[in-house]
C-alpha positions as CSV (number, residue, x, y, z in Angstrom):
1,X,-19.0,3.7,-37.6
2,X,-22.2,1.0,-37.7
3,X,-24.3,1.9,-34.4
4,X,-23.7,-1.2,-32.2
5,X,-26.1,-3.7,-30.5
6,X,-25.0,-5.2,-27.4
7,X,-27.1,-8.3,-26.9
8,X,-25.6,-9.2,-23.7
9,X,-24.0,-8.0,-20.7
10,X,-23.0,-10.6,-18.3
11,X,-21.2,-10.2,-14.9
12,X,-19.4,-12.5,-12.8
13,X,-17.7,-12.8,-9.6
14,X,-13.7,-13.6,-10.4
15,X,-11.1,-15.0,-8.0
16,X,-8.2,-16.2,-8.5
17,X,-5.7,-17.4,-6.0
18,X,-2.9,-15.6,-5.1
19,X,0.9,-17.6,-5.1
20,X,1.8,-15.3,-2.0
21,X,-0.7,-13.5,0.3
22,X,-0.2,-9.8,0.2
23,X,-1.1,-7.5,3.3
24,X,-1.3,-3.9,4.0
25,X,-2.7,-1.7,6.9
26,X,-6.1,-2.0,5.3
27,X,-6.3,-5.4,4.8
28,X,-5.0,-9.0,3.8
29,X,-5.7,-10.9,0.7
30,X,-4.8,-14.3,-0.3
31,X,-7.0,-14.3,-3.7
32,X,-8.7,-11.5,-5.9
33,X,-11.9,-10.4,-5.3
34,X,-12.9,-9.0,-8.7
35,X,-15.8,-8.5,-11.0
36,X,-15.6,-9.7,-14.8
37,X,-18.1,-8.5,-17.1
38,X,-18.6,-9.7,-20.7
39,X,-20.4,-7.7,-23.4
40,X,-21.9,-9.2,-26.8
41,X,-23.0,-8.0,-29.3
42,X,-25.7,-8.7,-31.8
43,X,-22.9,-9.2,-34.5
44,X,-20.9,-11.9,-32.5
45,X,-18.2,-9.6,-30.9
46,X,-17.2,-9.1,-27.6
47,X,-15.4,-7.1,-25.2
48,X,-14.3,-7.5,-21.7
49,X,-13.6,-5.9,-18.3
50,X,-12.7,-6.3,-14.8
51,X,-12.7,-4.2,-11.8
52,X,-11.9,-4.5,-7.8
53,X,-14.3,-3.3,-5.8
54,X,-12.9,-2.3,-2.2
55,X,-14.9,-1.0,0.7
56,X,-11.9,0.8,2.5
57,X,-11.2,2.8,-1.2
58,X,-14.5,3.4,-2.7
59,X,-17.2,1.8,-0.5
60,X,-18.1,-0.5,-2.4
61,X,-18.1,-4.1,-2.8
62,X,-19.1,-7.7,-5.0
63,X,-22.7,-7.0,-3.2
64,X,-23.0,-3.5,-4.3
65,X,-21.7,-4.1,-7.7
66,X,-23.7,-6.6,-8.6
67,X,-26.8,-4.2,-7.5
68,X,-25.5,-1.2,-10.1
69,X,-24.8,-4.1,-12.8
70,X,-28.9,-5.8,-11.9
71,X,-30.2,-1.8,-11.7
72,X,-28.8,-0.3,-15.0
73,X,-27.7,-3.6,-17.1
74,X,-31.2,-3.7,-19.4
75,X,-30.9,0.4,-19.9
76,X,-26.9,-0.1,-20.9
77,X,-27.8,-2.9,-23.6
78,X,-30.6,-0.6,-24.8
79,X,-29.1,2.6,-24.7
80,X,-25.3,2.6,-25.7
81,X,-24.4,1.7,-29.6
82,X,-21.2,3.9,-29.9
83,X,-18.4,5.8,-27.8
84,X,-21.3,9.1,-27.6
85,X,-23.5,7.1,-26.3
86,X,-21.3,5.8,-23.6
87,X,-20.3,9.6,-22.7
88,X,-23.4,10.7,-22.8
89,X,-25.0,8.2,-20.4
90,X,-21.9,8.8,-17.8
91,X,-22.3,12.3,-18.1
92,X,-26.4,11.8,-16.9
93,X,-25.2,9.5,-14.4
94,X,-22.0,10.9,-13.1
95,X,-23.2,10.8,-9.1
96,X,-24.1,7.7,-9.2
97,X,-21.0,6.7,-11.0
98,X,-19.5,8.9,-8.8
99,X,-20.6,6.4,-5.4
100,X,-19.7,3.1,-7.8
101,X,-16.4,3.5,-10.0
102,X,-15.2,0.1,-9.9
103,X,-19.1,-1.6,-10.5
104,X,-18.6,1.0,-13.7
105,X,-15.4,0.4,-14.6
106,X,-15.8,-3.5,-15.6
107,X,-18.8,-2.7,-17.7
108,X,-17.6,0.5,-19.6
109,X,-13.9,-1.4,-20.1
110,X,-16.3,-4.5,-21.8
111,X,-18.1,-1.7,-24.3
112,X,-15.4,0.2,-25.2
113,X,-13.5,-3.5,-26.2
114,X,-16.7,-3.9,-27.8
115,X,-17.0,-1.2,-29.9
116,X,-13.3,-1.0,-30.6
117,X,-13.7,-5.3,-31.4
118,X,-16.3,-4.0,-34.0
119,X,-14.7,-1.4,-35.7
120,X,-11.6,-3.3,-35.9
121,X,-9.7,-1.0,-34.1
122,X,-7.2,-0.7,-30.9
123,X,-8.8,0.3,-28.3
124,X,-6.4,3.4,-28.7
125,X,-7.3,3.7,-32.6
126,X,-11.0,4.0,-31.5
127,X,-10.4,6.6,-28.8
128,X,-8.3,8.3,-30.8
129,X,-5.0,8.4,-29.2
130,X,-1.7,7.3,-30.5
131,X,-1.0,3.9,-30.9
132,X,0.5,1.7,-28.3
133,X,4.5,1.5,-28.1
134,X,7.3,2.0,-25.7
135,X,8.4,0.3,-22.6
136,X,6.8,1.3,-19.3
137,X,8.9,1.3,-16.0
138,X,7.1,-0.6,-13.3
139,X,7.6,0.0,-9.1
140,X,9.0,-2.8,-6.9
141,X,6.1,-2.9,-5.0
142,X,6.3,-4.9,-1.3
143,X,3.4,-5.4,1.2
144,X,3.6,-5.7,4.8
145,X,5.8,-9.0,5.3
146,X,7.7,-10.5,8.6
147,X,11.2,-8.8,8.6
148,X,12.6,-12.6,6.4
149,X,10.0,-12.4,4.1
150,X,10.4,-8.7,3.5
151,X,14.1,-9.0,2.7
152,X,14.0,-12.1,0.2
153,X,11.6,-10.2,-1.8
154,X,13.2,-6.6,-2.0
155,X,16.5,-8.9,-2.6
156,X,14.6,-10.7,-5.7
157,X,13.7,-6.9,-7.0
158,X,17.1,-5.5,-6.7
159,X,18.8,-8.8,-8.1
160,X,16.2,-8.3,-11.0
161,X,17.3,-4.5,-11.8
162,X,14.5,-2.7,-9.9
163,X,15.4,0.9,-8.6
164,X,12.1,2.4,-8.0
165,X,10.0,0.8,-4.8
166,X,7.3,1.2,-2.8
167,X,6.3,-0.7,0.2
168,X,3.2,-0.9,2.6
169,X,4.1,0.7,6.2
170,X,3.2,-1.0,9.2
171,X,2.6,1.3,11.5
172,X,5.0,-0.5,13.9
173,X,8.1,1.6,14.3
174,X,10.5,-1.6,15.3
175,X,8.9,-3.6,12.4
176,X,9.0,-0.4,9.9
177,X,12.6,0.2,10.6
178,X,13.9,-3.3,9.8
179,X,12.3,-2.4,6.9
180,X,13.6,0.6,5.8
181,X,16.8,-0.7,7.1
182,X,16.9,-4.0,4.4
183,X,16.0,-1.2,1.9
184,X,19.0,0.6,2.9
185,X,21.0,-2.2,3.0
186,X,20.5,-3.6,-0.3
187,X,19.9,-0.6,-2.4
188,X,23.1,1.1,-0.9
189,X,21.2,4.5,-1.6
190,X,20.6,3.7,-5.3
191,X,16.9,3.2,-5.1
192,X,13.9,5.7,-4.9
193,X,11.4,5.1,-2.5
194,X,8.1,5.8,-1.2
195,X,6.0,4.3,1.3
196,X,2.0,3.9,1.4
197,X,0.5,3.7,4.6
198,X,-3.4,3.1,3.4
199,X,-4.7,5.5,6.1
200,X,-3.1,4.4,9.1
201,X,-3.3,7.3,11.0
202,X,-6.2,9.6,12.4
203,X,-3.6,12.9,12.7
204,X,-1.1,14.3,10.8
205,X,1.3,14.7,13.9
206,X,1.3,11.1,14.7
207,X,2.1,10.4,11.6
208,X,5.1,13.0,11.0
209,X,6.3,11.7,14.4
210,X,6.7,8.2,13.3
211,X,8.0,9.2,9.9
212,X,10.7,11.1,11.2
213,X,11.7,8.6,13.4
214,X,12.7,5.9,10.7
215,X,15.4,8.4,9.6
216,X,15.2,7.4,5.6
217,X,14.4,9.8,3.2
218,X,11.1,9.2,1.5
219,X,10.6,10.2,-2.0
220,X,6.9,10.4,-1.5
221,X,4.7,9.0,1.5
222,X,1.0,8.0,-0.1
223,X,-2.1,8.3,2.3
224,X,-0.6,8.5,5.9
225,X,-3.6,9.8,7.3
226,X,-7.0,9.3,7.2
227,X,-8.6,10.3,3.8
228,X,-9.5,14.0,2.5
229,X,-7.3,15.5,4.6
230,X,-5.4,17.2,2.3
231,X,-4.6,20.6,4.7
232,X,-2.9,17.9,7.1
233,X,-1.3,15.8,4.6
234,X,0.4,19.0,3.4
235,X,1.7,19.2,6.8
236,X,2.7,15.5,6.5
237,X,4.3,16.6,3.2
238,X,6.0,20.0,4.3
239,X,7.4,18.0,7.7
240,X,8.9,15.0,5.5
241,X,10.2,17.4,2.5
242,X,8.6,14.9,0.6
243,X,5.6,14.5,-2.1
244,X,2.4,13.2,-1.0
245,X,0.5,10.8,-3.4
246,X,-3.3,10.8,-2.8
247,X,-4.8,7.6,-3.5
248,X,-7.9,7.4,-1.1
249,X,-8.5,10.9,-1.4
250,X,-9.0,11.3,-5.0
251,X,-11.3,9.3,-6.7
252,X,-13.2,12.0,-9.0
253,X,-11.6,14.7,-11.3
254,X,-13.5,17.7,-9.7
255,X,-11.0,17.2,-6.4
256,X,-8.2,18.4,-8.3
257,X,-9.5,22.1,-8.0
258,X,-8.4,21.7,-4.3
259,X,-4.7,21.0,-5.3
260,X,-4.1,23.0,-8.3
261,X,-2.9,25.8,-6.3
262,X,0.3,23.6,-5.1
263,X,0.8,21.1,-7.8
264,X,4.4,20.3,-6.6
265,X,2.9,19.3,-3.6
266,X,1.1,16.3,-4.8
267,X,1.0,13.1,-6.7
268,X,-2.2,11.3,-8.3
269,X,-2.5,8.1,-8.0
270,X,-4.5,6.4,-11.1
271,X,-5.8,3.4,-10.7
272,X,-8.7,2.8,-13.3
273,X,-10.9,0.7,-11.3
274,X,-11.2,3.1,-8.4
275,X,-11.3,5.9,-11.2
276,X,-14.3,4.2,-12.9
277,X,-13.0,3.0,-16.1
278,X,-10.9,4.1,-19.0
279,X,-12.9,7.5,-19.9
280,X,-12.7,8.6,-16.4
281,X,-8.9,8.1,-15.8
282,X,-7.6,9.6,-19.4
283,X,-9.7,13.0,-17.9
284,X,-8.0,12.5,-14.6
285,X,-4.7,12.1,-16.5
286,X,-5.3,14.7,-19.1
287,X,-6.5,17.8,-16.9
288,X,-3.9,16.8,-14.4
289,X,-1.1,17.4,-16.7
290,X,-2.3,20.2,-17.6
291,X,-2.2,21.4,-14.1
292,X,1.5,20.2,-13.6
293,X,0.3,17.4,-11.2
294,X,2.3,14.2,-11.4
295,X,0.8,10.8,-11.9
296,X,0.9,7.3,-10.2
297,X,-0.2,5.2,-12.8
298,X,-1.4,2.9,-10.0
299,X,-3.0,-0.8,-9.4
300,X,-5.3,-2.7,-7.5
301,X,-3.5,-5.9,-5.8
302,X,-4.8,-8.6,-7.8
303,X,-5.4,-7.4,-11.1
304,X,-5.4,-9.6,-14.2
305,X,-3.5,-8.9,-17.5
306,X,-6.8,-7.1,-18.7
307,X,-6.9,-4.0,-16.0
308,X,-2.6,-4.1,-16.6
309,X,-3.8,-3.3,-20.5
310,X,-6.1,-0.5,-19.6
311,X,-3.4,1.0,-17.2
312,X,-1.1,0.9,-20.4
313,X,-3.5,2.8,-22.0
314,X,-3.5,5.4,-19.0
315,X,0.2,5.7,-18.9
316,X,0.7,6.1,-22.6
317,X,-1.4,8.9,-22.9
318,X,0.4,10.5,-19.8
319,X,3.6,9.5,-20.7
320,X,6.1,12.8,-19.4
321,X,3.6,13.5,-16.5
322,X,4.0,9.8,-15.1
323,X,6.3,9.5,-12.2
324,X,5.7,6.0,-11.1
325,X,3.6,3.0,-12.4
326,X,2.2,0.1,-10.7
327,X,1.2,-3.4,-11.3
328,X,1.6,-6.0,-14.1
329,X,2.5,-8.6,-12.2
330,X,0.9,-11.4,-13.8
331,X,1.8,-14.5,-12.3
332,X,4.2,-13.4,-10.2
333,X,1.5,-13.4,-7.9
334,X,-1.5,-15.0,-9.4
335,X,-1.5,-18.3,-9.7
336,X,-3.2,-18.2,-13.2
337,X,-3.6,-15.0,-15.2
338,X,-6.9,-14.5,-17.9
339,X,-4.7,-14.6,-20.6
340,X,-1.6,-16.7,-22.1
341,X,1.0,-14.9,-22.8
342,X,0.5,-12.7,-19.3
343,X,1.4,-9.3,-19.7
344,X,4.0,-9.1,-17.1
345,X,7.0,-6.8,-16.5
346,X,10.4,-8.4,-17.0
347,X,13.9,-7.3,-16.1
348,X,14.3,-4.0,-14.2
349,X,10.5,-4.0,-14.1
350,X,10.4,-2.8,-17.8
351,X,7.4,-4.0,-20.0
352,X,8.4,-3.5,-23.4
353,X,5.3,-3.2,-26.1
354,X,7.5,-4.6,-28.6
355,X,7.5,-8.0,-26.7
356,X,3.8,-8.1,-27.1
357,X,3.0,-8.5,-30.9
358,X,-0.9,-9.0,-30.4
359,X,-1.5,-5.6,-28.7
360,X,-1.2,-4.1,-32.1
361,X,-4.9,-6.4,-32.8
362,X,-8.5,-5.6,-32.0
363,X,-9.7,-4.3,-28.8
364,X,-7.3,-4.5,-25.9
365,X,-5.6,-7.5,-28.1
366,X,-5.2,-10.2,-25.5
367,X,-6.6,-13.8,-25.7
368,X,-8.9,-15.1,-23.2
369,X,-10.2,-17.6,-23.5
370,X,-12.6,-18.7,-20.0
371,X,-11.2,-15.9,-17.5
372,X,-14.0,-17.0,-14.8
C-alpha cells in the first residue's frame, strides 16, 4: 500500500442533545460530551472518529483531550503514513496512551478510516479480519429512573423482544427493589440480568449486604465497589454466586494477568473509547479469549453511529467469547445521530448487518455528512 499523507487533523468538541436524560450513580447527562476528530489526507480522503472522555472512568476530560490532541497533533500528521506506523507510535507511547485512551481513541479511529478510505478497503479488510456480517444481540440497558419511568421503559424493551438487561443500581434499597421488582414482574423470570452500580460502594460487605437484600438473582453485578479491587469484588462475586464485569477496573490489557488465574470469575467489559481505540480493544478481545475471559462488548452513554461501528468491529472479531453487547442506540436517545440511516438495533435488540448494505463500502461505510 501507497504510504499516506495526512494533511490535516482536526478536533472538535461534539454534543448532541439527548431525547431522555440518562442517570447513573456516577453521574447525569442530558447531552453527549464527546470529541470528533477528522483526518485528511493529502489525496482528498478522510476518516473519522469520536470518543467520550469521562473523569470518573479514565480521568480525563474535553480539557485534557484537547491538550494530548494540541501536544502530539503536528508529530501524528508527520509521523504515521500506514497501519505500522500507527503501531509503532502507540507502542513508543503506550503510558501516555495509557493516562489518555479516549483523547487517543478519536484520533487513531480517524487514521485507521483513513488509511482504510485510501486503500479502498473495510476497515476490517485493511486490518485484516473477516469481513463484516451477522446480527449482533444488543442489552436492554435502563439508567437510574423514578419507579414510573423505570417501568415504561423496561415495558417498551420487553414489548420490543428484549431478554437480556442491564440496569444502573441506585444504591437505595426501597428505590432498587421496585426495580428489580418491575423486572420481575414483566419478565416473569424469562430475562437475564445484571446490574451496574459504577462504584457505588467503598467495601465489599456493604455491598454484598445490599445485594442480598433485593432477593433477585443477578447474572452478573458490574463495578459494585470502588475500582481495582478485584480481591473484594471476588468476595462480591463468590457472596452473589454471580459473575463480576470490570469496567472501571480494566482499562489496559496488562490487568488481565491479575485475573487469568480465575477466568470464570470475571467479565470484561469493552468499551473502545475507554480502551483507547480500535487496536487497543481487538488485543484486549483477542488475549482475553484466549484466556477464557468473557467479554462485554460495552458503550459509552451517548455514543454516535460511528463508536456503535467500531464496537461492531470489536464484537465480530470476539464473536463466541461475547456474552453481552451494549449500545447502538441511535436515536432512540439522541436526538440526531452523525449519520442517516443510524445504525440502531431493531426488534429483540438485534442489529442485523444485512440491513446495512453500505457497511460493505470504504472505511467504517457510513455517511456523514457535518457530525459537529
Amino acid at each position: 500500500m501507497v504510504p499516506v499523507k495526512i494533511q490535516r487533523l482536526q478536533l472538535e468538541p461534539l454534543r448532541i442533545p439527548f431525547k431522555v436524560a440518562f442517570r447513573h450513580a456516577s453521574a447525569e447527562r442530558a447531552e453527549t460530551s464527546s470529541v470528533w476528530v477528522d483526518a485528511v489526507s493529502t489525496g482528498g480522503f478522510t476518516g473519522h472518529g469520536e470518543s467520550c472522555p469521562r473523569p470518573y472512568v479514565t480521568g480525563e476530560t474535553l480539557d485534557s483531550v484537547q491538550a494530548f490532541f494540541a501536544r502530539h497533533e503536528a508529530a501524528l500528521r508527520a509521523d504515521l503514513f500506514d497501519l505500522a506506523s500507527v503501531r509503532a507510535w502507540m507502542s513508543a507511547h503506550e503510558k501516555e496512551l495509557d493516562a489518555n485512551p479516549a483523547a487517543w481513541c478519536a484520533i487513531e479511529l480517524a487514521i485507521v478510516e483513513l488509511l482504510a478510505n485510501e486503500g479502498g478497503q473495510t476497515v476490517e479488510a485493511s486490518l485484516s479480519l473477516p469481513p463484516l456480517q451477522g446480527r449482533f444481540q444488543y442489552s436492554a440497558v435502563l439508567g437510574d429512573a423514578d419507579g414510573q419511568a423505570f417501568e415504561a421503559v423496561a415495558g417498551q424493551y420487553v414489548r420490543k423482544g428484549f431478554t437480556d438487561f442491564k440496569f444502573k443500581l441506585s444504591g437505595n434499597l426501597e428505590r432498587d427493589r421496585e426495580k428489580v421488582a418491575v423486572l420481575q414482574r414483566i419478565g416473569k423470570g424469562t430475562l437475564r440480568v445484571r446490574a451496574d452500580a459504577n462504584n457505588f460502594w467503598e467495601r465489599a460487605d456493604e455491598a454484598i449486604l445490599f445485594l442480598q437484600a433485593l432477593d433477585f438473582p443477578f447474572f452478573a453485578i458490574e463495578e459494585p465497589i470502588h475500582a481495582n479491587r478485584l480481591a473484594e469484588l471476588a468476595q462480591v462475586g463468590d457472596a452473589l454466586h454471580c459473575k463480576i464485569v470490570l469496567d472501571e477496573s480494566f482499562v489496559r490489557n496488562n490487568q488481565l494477568d491479575l485475573i487469568r488465574d480465575a477466568p470464570e470469575r470475571w467479565l470484561i467489559n469493552v468499551r473502545v473509547s475507554k480502551m483507547g481505540g480500535l487496536l487497543r480493544s481487538l488485543e484486549v478481545v483477542n488475549d482475553a479469549r484466549s484466556s477464557g475471559v468473557g467479554i462485554v462488548v460495552g458503550a459509552q452513554v451517548g455514543e454516535t453511529s460511528l463508536l456503535t461501528r467500531a464496537a461492531l468491529t470489536v464484537a465480530h472479531a470476539a464473536r463466541n467469547s461475547v456474552v453481552a453487547q451494549e449500545g447502538a442506540f441511535g436515536t432512540f436517545l439522541l436526538e440526531r445521530d452523525v449519520c442517516d440511516p443510524p445504525l440502531m438495533f431493531g426488534e429483540g435488540g438485534v442489529l442485523d448487518i444485512s440491513d446495512y448494505p453500505s457497511l460493505a463500502g470504504p472505511g467504517f461505510g457510513l455517511a456523514l455528512p457535518d457530525p459537529t
